[in-house]
C-alpha positions in Angstrom: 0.0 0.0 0.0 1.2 3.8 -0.7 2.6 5.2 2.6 0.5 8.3 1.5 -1.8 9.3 4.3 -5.9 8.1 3.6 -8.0 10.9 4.0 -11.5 10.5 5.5 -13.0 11.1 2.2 -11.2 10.5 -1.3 -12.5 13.0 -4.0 -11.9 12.7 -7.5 -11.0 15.6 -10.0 -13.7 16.2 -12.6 -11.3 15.1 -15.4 -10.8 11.7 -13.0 -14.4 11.4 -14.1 -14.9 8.1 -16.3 -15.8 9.0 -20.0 -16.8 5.5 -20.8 -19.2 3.0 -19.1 -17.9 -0.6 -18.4 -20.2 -3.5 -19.9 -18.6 -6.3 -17.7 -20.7 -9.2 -20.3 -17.6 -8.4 -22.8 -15.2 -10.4 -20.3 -17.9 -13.1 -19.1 -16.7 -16.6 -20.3 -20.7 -17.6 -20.0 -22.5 -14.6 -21.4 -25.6 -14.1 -19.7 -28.8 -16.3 -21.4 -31.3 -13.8 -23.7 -34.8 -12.6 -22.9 -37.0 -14.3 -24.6 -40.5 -13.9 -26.1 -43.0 -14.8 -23.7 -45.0 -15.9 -26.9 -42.8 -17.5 -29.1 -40.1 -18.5 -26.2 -37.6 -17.1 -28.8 -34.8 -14.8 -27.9 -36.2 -11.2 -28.1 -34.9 -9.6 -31.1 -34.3 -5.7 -31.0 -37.2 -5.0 -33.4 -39.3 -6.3 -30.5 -37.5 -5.2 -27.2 -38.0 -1.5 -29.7 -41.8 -1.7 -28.7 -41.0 -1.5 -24.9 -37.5 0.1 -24.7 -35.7 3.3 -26.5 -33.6 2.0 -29.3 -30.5 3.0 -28.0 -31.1 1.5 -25.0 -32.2 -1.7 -26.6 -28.8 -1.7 -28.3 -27.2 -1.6 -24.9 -29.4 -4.3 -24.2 -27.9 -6.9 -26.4 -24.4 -5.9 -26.4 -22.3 -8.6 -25.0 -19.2 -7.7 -27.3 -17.7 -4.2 -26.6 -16.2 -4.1 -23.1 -16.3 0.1 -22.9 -19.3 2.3 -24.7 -19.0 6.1 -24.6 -20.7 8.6 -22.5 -22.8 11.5 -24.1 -21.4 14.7 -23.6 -25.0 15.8 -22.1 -25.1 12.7 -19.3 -21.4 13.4 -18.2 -22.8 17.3 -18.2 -25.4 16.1 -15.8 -22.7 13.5 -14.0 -20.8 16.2 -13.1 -23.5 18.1 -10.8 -23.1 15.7 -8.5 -20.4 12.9 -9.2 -17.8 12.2 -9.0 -19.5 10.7 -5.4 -16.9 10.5 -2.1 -15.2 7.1 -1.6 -14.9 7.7 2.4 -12.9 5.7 5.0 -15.0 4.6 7.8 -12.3 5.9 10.3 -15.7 6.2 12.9 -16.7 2.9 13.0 -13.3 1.2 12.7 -12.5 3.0 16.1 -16.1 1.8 17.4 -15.9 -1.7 16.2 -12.6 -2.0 17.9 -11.4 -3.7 14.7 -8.1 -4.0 12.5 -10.0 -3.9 9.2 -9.7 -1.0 7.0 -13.7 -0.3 5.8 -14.1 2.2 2.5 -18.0 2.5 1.4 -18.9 4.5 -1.6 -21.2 7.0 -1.1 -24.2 7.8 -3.9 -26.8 9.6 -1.7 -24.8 12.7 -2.6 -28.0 14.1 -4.6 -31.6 15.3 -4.1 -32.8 11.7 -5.3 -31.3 10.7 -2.3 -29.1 7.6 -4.5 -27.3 6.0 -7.0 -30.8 5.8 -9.0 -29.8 9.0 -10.9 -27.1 7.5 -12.4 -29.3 5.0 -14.9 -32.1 7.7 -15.0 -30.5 10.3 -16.7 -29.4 8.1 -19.2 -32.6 6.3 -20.1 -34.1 10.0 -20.1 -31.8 11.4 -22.1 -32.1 8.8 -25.0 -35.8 8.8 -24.7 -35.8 12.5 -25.6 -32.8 12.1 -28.4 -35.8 9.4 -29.8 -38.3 11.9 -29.5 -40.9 10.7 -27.2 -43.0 12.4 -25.2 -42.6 10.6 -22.0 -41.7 7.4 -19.8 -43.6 4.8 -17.6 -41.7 3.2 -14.7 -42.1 1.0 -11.6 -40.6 1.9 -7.7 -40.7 0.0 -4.9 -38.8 2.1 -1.9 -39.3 5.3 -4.0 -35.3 5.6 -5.1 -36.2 5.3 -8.5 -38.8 7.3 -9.2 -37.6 10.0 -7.4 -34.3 9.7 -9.6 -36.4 9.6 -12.9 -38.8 12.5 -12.2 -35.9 14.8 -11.7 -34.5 13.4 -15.1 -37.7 13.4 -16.7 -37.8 17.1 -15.4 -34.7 17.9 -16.9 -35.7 16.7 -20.3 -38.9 18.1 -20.0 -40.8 14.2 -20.4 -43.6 13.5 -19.3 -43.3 10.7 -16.1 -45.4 8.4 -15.2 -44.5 6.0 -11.4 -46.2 3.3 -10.7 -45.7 2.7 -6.6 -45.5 -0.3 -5.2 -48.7 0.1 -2.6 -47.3 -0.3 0.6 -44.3 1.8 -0.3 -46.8 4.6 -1.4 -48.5 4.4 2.1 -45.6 4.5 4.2 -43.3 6.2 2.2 -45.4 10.2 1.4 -42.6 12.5 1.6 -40.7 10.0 -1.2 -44.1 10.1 -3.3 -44.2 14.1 -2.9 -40.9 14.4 -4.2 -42.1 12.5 -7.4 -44.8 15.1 -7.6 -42.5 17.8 -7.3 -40.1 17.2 -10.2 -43.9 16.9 -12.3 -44.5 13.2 -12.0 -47.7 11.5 -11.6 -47.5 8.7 -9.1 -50.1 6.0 -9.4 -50.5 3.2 -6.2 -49.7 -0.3 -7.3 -51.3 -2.6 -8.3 -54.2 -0.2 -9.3 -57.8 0.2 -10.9 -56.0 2.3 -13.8 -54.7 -0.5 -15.8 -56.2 -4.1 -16.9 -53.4 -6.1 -15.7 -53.7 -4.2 -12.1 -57.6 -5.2 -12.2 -56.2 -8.5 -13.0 -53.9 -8.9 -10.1 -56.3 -7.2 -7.1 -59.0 -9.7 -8.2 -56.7 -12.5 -8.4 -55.0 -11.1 -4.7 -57.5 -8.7 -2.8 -56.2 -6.3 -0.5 -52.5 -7.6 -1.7 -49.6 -4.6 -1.2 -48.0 -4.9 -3.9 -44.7 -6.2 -5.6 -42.0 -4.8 -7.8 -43.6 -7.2 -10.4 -47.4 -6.1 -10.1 -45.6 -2.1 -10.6 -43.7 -3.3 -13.6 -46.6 -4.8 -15.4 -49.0 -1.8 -15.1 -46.0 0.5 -16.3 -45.4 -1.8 -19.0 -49.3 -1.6 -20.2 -48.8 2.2 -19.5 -46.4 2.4 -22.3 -47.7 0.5 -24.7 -51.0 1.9 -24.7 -50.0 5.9 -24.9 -48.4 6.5 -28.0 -45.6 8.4 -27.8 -44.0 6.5 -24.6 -41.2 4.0 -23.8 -41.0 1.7 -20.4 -37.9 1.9 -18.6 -36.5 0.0 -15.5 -34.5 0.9 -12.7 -32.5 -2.5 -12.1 -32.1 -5.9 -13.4 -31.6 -4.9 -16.6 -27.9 -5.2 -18.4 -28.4 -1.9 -19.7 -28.7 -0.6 -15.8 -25.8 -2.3 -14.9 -24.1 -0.5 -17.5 -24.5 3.1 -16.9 -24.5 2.1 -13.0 -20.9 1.0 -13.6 -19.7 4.7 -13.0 -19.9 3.7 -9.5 -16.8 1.1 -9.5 -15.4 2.5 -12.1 -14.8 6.2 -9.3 -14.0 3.5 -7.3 -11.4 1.8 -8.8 -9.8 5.1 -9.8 -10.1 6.6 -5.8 -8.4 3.5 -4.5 -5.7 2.7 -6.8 -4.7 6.6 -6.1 -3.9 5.6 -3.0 -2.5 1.6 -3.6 -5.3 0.4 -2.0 -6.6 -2.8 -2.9 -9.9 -4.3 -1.2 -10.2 -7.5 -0.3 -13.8 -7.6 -0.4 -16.4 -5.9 -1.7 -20.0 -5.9 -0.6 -23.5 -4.5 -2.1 -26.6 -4.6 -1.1 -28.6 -7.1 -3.5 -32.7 -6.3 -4.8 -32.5 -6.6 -9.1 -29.1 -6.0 -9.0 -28.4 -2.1 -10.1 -25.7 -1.2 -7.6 -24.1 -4.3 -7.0 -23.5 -4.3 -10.5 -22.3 -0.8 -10.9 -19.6 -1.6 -7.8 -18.3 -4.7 -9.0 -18.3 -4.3 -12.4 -14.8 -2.9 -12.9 -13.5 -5.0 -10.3 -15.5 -8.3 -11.2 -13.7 -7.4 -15.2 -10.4 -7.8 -13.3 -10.7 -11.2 -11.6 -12.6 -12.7 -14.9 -9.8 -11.8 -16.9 -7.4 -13.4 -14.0 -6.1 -10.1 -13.2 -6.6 -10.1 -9.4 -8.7 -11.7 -7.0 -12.0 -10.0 -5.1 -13.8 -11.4 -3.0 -17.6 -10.5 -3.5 -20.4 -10.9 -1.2 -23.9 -9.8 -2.3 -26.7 -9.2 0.6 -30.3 -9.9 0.3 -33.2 -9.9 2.5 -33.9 -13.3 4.1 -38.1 -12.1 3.2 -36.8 -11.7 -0.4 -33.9 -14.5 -0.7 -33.7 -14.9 -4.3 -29.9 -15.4 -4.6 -30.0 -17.9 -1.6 -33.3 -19.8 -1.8 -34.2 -18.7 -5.5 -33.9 -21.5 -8.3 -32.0 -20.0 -11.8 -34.5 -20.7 -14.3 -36.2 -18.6 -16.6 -38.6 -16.3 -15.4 -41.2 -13.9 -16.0 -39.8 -10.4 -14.9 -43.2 -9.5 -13.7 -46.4 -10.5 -12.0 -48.9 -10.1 -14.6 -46.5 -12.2 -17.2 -46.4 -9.6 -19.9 -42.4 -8.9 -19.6 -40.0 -10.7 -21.5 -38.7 -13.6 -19.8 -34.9 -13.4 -18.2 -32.6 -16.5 -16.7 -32.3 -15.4 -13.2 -32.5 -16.2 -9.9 -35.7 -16.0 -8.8 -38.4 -17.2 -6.6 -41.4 -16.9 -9.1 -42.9 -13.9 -10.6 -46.3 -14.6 -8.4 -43.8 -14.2 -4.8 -45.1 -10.7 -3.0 -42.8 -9.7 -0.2 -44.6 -9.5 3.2 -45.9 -6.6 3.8 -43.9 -6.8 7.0 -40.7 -6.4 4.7 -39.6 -2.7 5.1 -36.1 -2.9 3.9 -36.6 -1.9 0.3 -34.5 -4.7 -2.4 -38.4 -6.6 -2.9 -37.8 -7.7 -6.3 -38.4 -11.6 -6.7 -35.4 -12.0 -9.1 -32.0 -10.6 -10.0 -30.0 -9.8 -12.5 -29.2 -12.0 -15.1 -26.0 -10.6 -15.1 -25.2 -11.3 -11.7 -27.3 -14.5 -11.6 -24.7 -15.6 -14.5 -21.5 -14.5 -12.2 -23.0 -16.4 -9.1 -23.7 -19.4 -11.1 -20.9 -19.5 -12.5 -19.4 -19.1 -8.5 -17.6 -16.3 -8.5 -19.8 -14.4 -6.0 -20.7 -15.4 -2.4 -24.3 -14.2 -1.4 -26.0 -13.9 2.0 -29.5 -13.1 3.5 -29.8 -11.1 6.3 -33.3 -10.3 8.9 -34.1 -6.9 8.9 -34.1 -6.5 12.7 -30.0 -6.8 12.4 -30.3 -4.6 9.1 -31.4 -1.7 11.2 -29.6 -2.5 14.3 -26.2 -2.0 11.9 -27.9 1.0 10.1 -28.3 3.2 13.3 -24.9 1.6 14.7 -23.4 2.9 11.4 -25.6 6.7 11.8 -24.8 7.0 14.7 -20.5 6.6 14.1 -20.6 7.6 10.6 -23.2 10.8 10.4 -25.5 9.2 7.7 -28.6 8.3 7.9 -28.1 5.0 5.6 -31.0 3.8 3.1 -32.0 0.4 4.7 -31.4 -0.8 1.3 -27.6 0.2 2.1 -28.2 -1.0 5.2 -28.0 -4.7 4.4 -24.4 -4.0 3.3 -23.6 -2.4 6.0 -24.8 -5.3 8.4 -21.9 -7.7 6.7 -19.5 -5.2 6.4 -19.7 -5.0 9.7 -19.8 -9.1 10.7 -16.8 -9.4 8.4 -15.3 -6.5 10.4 -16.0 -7.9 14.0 -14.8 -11.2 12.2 -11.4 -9.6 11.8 -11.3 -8.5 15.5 -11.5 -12.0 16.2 -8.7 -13.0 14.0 -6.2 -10.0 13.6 -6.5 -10.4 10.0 -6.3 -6.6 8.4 -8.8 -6.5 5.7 -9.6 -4.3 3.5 -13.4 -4.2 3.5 -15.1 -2.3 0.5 -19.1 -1.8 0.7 -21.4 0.7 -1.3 -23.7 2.7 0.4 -26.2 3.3 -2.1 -28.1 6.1 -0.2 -29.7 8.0 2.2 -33.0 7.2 4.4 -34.2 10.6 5.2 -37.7 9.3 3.7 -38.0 5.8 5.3 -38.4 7.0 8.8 -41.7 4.9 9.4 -39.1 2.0 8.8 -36.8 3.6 11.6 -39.9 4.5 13.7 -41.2 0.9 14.0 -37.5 -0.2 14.8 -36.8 1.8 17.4 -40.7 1.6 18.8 -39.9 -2.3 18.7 -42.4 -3.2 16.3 -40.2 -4.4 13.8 -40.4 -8.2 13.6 -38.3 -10.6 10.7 -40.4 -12.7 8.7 -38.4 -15.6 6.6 -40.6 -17.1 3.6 -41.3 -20.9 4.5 -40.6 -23.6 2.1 -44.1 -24.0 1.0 -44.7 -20.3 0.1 -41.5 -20.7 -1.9 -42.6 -23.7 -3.6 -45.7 -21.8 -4.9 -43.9 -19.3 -6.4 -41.8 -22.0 -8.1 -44.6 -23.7 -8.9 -45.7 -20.6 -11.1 -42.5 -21.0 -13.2 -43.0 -21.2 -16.7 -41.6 -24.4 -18.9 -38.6 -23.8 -21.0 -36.3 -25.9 -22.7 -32.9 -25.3 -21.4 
């Protein structure tokens, strides 16, 4: 390591900025498997995927080939409002864990979305208007998302249209106001407003919602408004794309210093910024470069990593998505309602469900109790409010940590904390009111879900 001093917080210079985004499916040996036609069960061609997603987007979509694809001059304009983001050392709660481990998290909350949202946002917003559309339907779940695309959406002048995942609307106002704010409409989910919503309320009455139920109705949105394109916050390749900004800052912070993590941990829902933090580093161990050692985290209410089966999969509820090779635990699982943590999506990345197959990621589940316990441990050291979301990275971070008090070993821990939690506070409330309870999905719920899967030939 460089005898050079580590400061709390390790800025970047604008020019440090990275021009390019990383596509990390260039250096997979086993490329990730194609969406496919829900009617034909053919690989999705981009005539096709054209109908839901921008074209350029679409061609981001299918590109497994080129291993760096420019930035536009107008998103790194944006970029530079408010990256590059701080790589901090956790200086705080090294000294209050008592431990020899060196811990760095990445911080994205650095902007009035609150997260690391904004980053995929403002490029699916900017290519929507270079197509010349009016506007854009999406889903949100915790709110990060929508919040990220109405201020791009604002800044394009497009129209936006959020559909909430219900429970999330209810507990989550202040989230739903700012949507309202940057001129978004913001629509309850599953709703009255769309077929596919009356579909799934009959079908589940007085259900709260999923990620998939969202996606569906903003999927029908789109294709019945002329003029409109669906995009997605996560899971998709193109998301983990522009997302990669985050490891590619990352990369460039620590090796200013000679610092070289050990391991690196993200929080895990579809995938978005686990995928943007790994990325660069995930490039180097593929290509035999160095060695990481990854751990994504996942809810144990929402274990699709470590109770999921890797099949192909609808990526929604009401079945009108492509279908993805992921892990997943059936497009009909809903989340508890108990859940609170954000990360509800019943699948993941293809992507990253490729990498962990393939065993070059390790991937835990955590109970939300301890996810808050570590998030106000953390607040309270640190001086941010963490997005529970985050949270669930910051929980191993800090076993792997205590860990190292145990052994003497002097890792280097790496963890990305995604964003802030100034508008999840009824989440905080019912912790600290000790209301919060864990709820882990028994086999035979999970066993419905995979009963639900559809059959394809492998």
């Amino acid at each position: 390591m460089s005898k050079k001093e580590i400061p709390y917080k390790i800025y970047l210079e604008e020019k440090e900025m990275p021009s390019k985004w990383y596509n990390v499916r260039a250096d997979m040996k086993t490329k990730p498997a194609p969406l496919l036609n829900p009617a034909t069960l053919q690989p999705m061609t981009a005539k096709e995927l054209g109908a839901v997603f921008c074209d350029e987007l679409v061609r981001q979509e299918l590109d497994d080939v080129n291993p760096y694809i420019d930035i536009p001059q107008e998103i790194l304009d944006f970029y530079k409002m408010y990256r590059p983001s701080p790589l901090v050392r956790a200086y705080c709660l090294e000294k209050k864990l008592q431990t020899p481990a060196k811990i760095y998290y990445k911080f994205e909350g650095n902007n009035t979305s609150g997260s690391h949202k904004l980053n995929s946002a403002i490029a699916q917003a900017y290519y929507a208007k270079k197509q010349g559309l009016k506007g854009v339907t999406t889903e949100t779940g915790a709110g990060q998302w929508g919040t990220a695309l109405s201020m791009a959406c604002s800044y394009f002048d497009l129209d936006c249209k959020v559909f909430m995942v219900k429970v999330s609307y209810e507990q989550k106002p202040f989230r739903r106001e700012v949507m309202r704010t940057y001129g978004a409409s913001v629509t309850p989910s599953p709703s009255m407003t769309t077929q596919v919503g009356q579909k799934i309320l009959a079908e589940h009455p007085g259900t709260t919602g999923s990620l998939g139920c969202a996606i569906s109705e903003a999927v029908e949105a789109a294709a019945s408004a002329e003029g409109y394109r669906y995009v997605l916050g996560s899971v998709l390749n193109q998301v983990m794309l522009h997302q990669s900004v985050i490891g590619l800052e990352t990369k460039t912070a620590l090796d200013k210093y000679g610092i070289v993590p050990d391991m690196i941990i993200g929080c895990a829902g579809g995938g978005s910024n686990l995928g943007g933090l790994i990325s660069p580093f995930m490039g180097e161990k593929i290509r035999g470069e160095k060695d990481y050692h990854f751990i994504a985290v996942e809810p144990a209410s929402c274990p699709s990593f470590t109770r999921g089966r890797f099949a192909y999969d609808f990526c929604d509820t009401g079945r009108v998505c492509p279908l993805a090779k992921m892990y997943t635990l059936g497009s009909g699982f809903i989340p508890s309602s108990n859940h609170a943590g954000g990360l509800r999506y019943h699948g993941m990345s293809s992507t990253l469900s490729q990498l962990y197959d393939d065993g070059l990621m390790e991937a835990r589940s955590v109970e939300q109790t301890a996810v808050f316990e570590a998030a106000e441990q953390f607040a309270r050291v640190e001086g941010i409010l963490p997005a529970p979301e985050s949270a669930h990275a910051i929980r191993v971070a800090v076993d792997e940590a205590l860990k190292c008090k145990e052994t003497g070993e002097e890792k280097t821990i790496l963890f990305g904390l995604t964003g802030t939690g100034y508008f999840d506070m009824v989440a905080y409330e019912k912790y600290n009111n000790g209301q919060m309870t864990d709820y882990i999905p028994t086999e035979a719920e999970l066993e419905k879900g995979f009963a639900g899967l559809p059959k394809v030939e492998k």
